[in-house]
Phi, psi and omega in degrees: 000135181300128178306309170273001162275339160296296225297288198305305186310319177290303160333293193301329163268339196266323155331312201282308174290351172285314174313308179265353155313288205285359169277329108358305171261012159290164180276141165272186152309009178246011187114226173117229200287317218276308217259338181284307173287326184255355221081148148307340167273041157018112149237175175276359146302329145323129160287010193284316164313280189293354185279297152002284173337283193286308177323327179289319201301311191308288186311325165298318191300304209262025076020264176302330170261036167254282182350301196279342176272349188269328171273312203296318197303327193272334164307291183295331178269352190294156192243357164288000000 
């Protein structure tokens, strides 16, 4: 295996599991990171909003690079 089919892999796997992290702390209707951390009660004084904020942001990047790495992989193993 190729120094860079390493690379991609390792990208791919620390994706997969930051993906079930940060997905695992969004809130559900019962609460979730913002009710743990903030109260229950959401203001825009809370730091809860922004923690919410960035966590989303988080799932999206490694959302989009478990993608990119998950099409290079199946690119780089194809065996035609």
């Amino acid at each position: 295996m190729g120094i860079l089919k390493t690379v991609v892999l390792v990208m791919h796997v620390g994706a997969s599991m930051g993906l079930i992290i940060s997905v695992m702390l969004h809130s559900g209707k019962g609460g979730g990171l913002s009710s743990a951390l903030g109260g229950a009660s959401p203001s825009t004084f809370s730091g809860s909003h922004i923690v919410e904020k960035n966590l989303d942001r988080i799932t999206i990047v490694l959302g989009v690079v478990f993608s990119i790495t998950t099409l290079l992989l199946v690119w780089m193993l194809n065996p035609s």
